[in-house]
NUBA-103927 format. One record per residue: residue number from 0; residue in three letters; x, y, z of N, C-alpha, C in turn. Coordinates in nm, 2 decimals. Example, Ala and Ser with C-alpha at 12.3 -4.5 7.8 and 13.67 -1.06 7.14 Angstrom:
2
 num residu     nu     nv     nw    cau    cav    caw     cu     cv     cw
   0    ala   1.32  -0.57   0.78   1.23  -0.45   0.78   1.32  -0.33   0.78
   1    ser   1.28  -0.22   0.71   1.37  -0.11   0.71   1.29   0.00   0.79
END
This chain:
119
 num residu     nu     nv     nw    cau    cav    caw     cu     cv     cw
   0    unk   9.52  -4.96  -3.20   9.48  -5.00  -3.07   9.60  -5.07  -3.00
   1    unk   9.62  -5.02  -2.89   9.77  -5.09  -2.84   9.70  -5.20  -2.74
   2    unk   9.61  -5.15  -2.68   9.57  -5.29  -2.58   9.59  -5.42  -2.56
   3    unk   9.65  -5.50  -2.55   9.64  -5.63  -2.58   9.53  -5.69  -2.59
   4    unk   9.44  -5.65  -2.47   9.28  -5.67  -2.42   9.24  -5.70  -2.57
   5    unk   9.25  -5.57  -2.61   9.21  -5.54  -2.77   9.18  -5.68  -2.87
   6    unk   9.34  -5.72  -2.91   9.37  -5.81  -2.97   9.33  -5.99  -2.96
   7    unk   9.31  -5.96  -2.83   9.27  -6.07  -2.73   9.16  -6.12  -2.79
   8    unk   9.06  -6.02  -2.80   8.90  -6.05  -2.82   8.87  -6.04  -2.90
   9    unk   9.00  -5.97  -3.02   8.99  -5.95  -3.20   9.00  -6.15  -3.22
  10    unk   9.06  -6.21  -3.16   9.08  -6.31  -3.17   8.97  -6.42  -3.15
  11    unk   8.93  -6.42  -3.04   8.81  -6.48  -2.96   8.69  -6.48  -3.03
  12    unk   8.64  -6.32  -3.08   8.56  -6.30  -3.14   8.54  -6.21  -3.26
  13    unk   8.59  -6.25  -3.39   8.62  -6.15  -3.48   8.51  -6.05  -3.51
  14    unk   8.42  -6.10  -3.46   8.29  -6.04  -3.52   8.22  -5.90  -3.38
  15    unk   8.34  -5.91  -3.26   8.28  -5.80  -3.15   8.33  -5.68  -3.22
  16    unk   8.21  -5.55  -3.20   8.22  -5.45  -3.23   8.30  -5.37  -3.16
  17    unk   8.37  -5.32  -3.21   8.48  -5.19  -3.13   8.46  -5.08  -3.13
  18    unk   8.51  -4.97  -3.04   8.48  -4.85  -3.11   8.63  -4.78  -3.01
  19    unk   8.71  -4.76  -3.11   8.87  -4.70  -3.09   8.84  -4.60  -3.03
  20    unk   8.76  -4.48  -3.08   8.70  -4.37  -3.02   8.66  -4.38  -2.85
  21    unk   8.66  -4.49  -2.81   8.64  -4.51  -2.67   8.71  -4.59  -2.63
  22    unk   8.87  -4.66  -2.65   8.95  -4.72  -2.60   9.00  -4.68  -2.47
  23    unk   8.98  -4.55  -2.46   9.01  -4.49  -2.25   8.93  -4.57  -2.17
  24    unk   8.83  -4.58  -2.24   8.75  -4.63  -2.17   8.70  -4.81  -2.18
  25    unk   8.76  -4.86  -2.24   8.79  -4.98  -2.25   8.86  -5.05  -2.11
  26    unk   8.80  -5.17  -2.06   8.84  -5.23  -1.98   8.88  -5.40  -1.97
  27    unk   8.81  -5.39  -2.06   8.83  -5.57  -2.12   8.72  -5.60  -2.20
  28    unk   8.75  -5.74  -2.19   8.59  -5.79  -2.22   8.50  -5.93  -2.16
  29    unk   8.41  -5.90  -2.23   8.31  -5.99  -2.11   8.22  -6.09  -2.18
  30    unk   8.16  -6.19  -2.13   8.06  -6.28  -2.19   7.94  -6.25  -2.12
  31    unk   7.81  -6.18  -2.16   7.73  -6.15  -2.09   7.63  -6.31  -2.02
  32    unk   7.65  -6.44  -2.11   7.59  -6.56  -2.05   7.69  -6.66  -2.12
  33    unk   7.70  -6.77  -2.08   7.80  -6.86  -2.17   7.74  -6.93  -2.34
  34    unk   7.61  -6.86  -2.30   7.58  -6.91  -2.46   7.64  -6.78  -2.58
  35    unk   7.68  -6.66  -2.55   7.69  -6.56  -2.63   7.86  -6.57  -2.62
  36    unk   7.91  -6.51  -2.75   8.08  -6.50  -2.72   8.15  -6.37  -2.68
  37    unk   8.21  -6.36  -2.66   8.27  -6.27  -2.56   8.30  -6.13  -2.62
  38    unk   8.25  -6.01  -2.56   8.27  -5.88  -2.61   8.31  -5.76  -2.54
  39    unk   8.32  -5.64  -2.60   8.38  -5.55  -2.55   8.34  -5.52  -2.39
  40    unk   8.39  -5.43  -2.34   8.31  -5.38  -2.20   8.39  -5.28  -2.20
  41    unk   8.30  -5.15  -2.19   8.33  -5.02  -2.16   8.33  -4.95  -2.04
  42    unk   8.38  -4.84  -1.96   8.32  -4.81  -1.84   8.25  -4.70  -1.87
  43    unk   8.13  -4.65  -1.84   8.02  -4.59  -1.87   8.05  -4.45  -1.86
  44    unk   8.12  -4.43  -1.72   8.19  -4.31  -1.69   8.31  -4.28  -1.77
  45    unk   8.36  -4.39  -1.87   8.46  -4.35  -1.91   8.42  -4.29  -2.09
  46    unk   8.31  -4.35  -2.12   8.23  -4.30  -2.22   8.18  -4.15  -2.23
  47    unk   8.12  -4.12  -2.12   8.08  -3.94  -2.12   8.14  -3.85  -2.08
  48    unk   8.30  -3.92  -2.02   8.41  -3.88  -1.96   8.47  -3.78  -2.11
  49    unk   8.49  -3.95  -2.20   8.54  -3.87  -2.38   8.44  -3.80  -2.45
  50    unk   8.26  -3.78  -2.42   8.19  -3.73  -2.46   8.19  -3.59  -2.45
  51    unk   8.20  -3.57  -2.29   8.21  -3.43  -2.23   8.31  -3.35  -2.29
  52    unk   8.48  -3.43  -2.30   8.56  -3.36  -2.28   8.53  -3.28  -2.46
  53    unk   8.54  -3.39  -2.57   8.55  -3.34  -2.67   8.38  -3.28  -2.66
  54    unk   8.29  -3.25  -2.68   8.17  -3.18  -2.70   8.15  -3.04  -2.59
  55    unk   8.21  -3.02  -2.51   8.24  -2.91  -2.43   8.37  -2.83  -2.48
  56    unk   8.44  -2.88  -2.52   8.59  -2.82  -2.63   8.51  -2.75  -2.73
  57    unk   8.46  -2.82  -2.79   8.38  -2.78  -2.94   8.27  -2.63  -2.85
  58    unk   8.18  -2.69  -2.81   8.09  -2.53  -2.74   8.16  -2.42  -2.71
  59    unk   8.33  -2.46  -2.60   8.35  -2.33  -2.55   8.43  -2.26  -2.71
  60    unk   8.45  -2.35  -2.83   8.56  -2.25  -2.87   8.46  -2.22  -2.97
  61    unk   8.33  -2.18  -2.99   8.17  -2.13  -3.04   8.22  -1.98  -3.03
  62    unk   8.21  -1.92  -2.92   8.24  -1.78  -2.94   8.29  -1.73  -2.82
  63    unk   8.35  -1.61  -2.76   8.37  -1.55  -2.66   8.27  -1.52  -2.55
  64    unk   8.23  -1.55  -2.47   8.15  -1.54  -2.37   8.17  -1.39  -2.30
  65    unk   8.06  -1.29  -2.31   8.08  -1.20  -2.24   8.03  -1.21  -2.08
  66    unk   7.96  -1.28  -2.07   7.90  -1.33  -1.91   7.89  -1.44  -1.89
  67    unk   7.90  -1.46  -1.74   7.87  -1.64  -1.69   7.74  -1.67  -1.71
  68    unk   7.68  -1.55  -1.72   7.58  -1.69  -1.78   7.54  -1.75  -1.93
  69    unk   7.60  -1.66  -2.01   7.64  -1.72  -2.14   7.70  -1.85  -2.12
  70    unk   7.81  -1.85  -2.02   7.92  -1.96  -2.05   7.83  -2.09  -2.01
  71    unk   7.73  -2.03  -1.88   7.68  -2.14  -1.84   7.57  -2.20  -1.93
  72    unk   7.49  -2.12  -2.03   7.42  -2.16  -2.11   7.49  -2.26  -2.20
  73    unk   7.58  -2.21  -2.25   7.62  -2.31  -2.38   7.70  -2.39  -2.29
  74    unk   7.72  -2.40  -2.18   7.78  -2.52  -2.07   7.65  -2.68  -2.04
  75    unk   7.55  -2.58  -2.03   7.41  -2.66  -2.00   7.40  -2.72  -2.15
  76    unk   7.43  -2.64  -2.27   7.38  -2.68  -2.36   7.47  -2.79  -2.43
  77    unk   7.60  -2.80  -2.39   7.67  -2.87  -2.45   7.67  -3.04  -2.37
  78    unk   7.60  -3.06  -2.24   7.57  -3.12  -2.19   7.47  -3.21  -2.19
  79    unk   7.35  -3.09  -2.28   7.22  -3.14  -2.32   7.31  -3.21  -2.49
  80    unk   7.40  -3.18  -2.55   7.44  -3.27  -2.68   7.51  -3.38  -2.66
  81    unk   7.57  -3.41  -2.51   7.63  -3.55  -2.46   7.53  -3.64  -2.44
  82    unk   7.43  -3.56  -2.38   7.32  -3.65  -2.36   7.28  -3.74  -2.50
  83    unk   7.24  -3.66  -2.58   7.20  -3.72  -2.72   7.34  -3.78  -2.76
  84    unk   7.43  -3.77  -2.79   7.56  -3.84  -2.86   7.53  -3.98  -2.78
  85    unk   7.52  -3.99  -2.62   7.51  -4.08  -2.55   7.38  -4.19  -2.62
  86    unk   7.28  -4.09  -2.61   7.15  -4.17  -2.65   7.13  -4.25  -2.79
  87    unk   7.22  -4.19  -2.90   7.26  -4.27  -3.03   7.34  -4.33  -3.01
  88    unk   7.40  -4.35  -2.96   7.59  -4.45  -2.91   7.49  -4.56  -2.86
  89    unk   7.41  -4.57  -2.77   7.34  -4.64  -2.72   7.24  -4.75  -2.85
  90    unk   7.16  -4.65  -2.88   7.02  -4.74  -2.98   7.14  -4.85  -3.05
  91    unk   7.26  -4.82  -3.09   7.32  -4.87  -3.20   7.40  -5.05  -3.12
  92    unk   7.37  -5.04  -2.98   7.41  -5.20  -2.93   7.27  -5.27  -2.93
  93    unk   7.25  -5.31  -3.05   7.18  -5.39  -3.08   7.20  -5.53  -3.08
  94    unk   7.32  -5.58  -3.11   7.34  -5.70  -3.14   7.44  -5.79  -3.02
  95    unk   7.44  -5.93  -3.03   7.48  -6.01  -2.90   7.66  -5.97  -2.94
  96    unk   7.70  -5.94  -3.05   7.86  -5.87  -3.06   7.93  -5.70  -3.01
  97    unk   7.80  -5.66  -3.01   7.81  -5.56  -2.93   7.85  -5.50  -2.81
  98    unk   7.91  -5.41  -2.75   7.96  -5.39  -2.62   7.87  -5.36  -2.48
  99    unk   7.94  -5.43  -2.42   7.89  -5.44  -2.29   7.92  -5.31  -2.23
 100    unk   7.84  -5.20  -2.15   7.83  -5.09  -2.09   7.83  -5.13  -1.95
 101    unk   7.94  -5.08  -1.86   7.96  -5.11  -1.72   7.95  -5.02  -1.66
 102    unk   7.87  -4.96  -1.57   7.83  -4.84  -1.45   7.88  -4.89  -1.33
 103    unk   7.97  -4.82  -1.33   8.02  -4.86  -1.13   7.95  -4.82  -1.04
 104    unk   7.94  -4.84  -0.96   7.90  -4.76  -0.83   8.00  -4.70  -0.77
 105    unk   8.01  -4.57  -0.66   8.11  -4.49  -0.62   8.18  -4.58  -0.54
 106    unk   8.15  -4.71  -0.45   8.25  -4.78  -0.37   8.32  -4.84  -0.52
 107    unk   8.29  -4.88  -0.59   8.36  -4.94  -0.71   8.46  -4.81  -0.75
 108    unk   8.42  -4.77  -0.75   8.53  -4.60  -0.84   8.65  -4.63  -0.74
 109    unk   8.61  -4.58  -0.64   8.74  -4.57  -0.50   8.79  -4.65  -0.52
 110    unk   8.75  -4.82  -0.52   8.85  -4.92  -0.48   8.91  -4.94  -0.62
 111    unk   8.86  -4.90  -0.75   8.93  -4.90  -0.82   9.09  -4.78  -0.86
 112    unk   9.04  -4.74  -0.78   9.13  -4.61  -0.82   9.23  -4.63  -0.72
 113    unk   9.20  -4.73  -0.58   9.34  -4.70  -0.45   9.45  -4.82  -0.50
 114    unk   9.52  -4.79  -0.49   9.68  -4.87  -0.52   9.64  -5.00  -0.48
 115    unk   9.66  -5.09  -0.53   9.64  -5.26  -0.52   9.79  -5.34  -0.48
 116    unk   9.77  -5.40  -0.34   9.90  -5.44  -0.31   9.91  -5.57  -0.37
 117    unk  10.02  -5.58  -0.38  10.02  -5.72  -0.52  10.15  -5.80  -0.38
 118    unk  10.18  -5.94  -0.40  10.22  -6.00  -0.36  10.36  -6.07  -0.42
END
């Protein structure tokens, strides 16, 4: 993990759960109340972003598609297995060391995404 972020909160909190597998999507970390110590924070979009890409790789290279609507079946279907990858990723933040999951809203996407003038 190159993040500093990373290291930062290895420090703070040796006991926050990580998952390397979603470092794209890592954005820092966070204290959900000041009585709990400070943990990961993911962006939510950035989670199904790495779900999609690898679980839609894996469907298309399944077999040669002779029609769209094959492609679009095992398209729908590999979408219905993000879903579920999503749904056990989830049960598993059980505990106050566990990562925080952040859902932006679309004004949040934009303004994150436009060039930030720095001073």
């Amino acid at each position: 993990m190159s993040n500093d972020s990373y290291w930062e909160l290895c420090e703070l909190n040796p006991n926050a759960v990580l998952y390397p597998e979603y470092e794209e999507a890592y954005i820092g970390w966070v204290c959900r109340n000041e009585d709990e110590p400070p943990v990961a924070c993911y962006l939510y979009d950035g989670i199904l972003s790495i779900l999609l890409e690898e679980t839609m790789y894996e469907v298309m290279q399944e077999k040669e598609f002779e029609t769209e609507d094959e492609m679009q079946e095992a398209m729908n279907r590999g979408q219905l297995i993000v879903a579920g990858k999503y749904e056990e990723f989830t049960k598993e933040l059980t505990t106050e060391n566990h990562p925080f999951i952040l859902e932006t809203s679309k004004f949040d996407k934009e303004y994150l995404e436009e060039p930030q003038a720095t001073y």
